[in-house]
C-alpha positions as CSV (number, residue, x, y, z in Angstrom):
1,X,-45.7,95.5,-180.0
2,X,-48.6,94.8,-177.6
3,X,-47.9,91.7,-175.2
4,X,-50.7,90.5,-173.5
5,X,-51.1,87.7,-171.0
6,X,-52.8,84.9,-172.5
7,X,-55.3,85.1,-170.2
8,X,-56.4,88.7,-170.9
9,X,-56.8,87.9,-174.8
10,X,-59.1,85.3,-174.3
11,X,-61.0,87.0,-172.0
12,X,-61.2,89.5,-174.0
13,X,-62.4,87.2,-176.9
14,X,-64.7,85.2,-174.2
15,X,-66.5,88.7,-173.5
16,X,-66.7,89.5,-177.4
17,X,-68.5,86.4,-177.5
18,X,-71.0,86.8,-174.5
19,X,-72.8,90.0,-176.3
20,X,-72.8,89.1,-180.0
21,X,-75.3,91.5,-181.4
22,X,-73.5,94.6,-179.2
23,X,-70.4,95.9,-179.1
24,X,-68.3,95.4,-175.5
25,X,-66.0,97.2,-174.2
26,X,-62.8,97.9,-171.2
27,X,-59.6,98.9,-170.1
28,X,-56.5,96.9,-170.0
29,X,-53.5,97.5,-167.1
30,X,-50.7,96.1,-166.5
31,X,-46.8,96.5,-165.3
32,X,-43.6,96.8,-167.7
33,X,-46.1,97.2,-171.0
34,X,-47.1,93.5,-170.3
35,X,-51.3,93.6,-169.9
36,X,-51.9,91.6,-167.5
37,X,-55.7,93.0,-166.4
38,X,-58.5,93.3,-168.1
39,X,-61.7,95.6,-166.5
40,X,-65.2,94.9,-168.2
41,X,-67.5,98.4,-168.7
42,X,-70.5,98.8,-169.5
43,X,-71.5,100.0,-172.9
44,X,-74.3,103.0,-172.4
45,X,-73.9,104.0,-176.0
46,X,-77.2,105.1,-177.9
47,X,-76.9,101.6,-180.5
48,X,-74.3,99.3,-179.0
49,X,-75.0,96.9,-182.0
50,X,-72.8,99.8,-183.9
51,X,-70.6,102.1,-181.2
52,X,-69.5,101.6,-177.8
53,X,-69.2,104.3,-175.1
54,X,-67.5,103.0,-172.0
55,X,-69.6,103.8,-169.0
56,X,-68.3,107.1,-167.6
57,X,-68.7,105.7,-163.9
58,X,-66.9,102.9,-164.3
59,X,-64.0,104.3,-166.7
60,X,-63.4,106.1,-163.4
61,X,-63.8,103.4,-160.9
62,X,-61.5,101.4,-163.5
63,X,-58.5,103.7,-163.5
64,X,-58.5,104.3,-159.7
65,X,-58.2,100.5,-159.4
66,X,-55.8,100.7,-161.7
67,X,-54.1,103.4,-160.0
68,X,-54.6,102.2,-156.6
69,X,-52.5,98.9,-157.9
70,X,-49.6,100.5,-158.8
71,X,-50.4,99.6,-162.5
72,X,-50.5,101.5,-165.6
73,X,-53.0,102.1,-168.3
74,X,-52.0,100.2,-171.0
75,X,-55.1,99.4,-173.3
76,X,-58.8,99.9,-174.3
77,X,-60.6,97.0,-176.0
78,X,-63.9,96.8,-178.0
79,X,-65.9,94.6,-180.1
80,X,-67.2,94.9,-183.3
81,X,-70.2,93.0,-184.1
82,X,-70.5,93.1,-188.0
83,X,-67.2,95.0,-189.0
84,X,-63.2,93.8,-189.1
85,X,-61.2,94.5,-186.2
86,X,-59.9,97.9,-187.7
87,X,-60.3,101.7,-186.0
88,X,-63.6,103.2,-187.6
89,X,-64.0,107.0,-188.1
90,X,-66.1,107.2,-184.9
91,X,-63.3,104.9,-183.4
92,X,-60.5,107.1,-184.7
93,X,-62.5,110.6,-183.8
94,X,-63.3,109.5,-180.2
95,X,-59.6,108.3,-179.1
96,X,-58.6,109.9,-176.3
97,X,-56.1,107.8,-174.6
98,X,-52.2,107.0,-176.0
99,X,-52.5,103.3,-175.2
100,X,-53.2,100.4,-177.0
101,X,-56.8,99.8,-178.9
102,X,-57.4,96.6,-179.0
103,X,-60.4,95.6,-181.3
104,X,-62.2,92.1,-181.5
105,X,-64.2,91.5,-184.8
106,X,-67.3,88.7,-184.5
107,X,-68.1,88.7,-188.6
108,X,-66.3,85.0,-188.1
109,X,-68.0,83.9,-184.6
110,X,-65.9,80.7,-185.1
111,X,-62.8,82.7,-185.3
112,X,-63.2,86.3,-184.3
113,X,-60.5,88.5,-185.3
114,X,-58.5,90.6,-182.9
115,X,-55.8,93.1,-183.8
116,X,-54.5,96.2,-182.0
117,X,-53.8,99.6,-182.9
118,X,-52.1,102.7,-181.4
119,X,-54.8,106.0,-182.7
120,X,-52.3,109.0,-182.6
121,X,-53.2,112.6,-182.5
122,X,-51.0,115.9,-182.5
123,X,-53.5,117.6,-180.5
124,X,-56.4,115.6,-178.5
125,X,-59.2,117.7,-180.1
126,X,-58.3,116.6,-183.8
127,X,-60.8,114.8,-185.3
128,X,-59.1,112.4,-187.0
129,X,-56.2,109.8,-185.4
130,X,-53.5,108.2,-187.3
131,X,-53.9,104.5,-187.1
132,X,-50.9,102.4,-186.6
133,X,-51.1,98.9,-185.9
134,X,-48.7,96.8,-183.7
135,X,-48.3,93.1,-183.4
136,X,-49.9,91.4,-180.6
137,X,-47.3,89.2,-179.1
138,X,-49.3,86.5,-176.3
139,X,-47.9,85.4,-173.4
140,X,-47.9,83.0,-170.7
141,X,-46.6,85.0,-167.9
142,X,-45.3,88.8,-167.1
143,X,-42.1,89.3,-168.1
């Protein structure tokens, strides 16, 4: 299960919703598994209506924040425009992290969807991830 401050999902959602014809993208920290931060990057992919590529500079800057908080690495998030909120191939082939993917879909703008999945790998060069979802549990305050 993912528990996320309620905060921090609709954040996430709000920031889905500020770039509707590209994808957006971040990191999620937090302490005890509970997210409780969420850190907007930029998306320097080459079509960011279709992919996201968090900014190397700030995915940097991000997790020494994150470090330098004494929190932990607990989540990526990303839109997609067009698509459900469900690991593509790229998505799956591109996972480098074991932490939470959280993906916001905007096909219902009036409703997006938002679901999260764990992408596992035996070894980080495969090129494939088993996708397992887990329940997102919100939450009004850290546990």
């Amino acid at each position: 299960m993912v528990q996320v401050l309620r905060s921090v999902y609709d954040a996430m959602v709000a920031h889905a919703l500020t770039t509707p014809s590209a994808e957006c993208c971040g990191l999620l920290s937090g302490k005890h598994g509970t997210i409780t931060r969420l850190f907007q990057a930029a998306n320097v992919a080459e079509n960011t209506a279709v992919r996201y590529e968090a900014a190397p500079h700030d995915v940097m800057r991000i997790l020494g924040d994150i470090e330098g908080a004494g929190e932990q690495h607990l989540g990526i998030y990303h839109s997609h425009v067009n698509s459900p909120a469900y690991p593509s191939a790229t998505d799956r082939r591109l996972a480098a992290y074991d932490v939470a993917y959280v993906l916001i879909s905007l096909k219902n703008r009036a409703k997006p969807s938002v679901r999260a999945f764990r992408l596992v790998k035996q070894h980080p060069a495969d090129e494939d991830a088993e996708v397992r979802e887990e329940a997102i549990e919100i939450v009004d305050s850290p546990r």
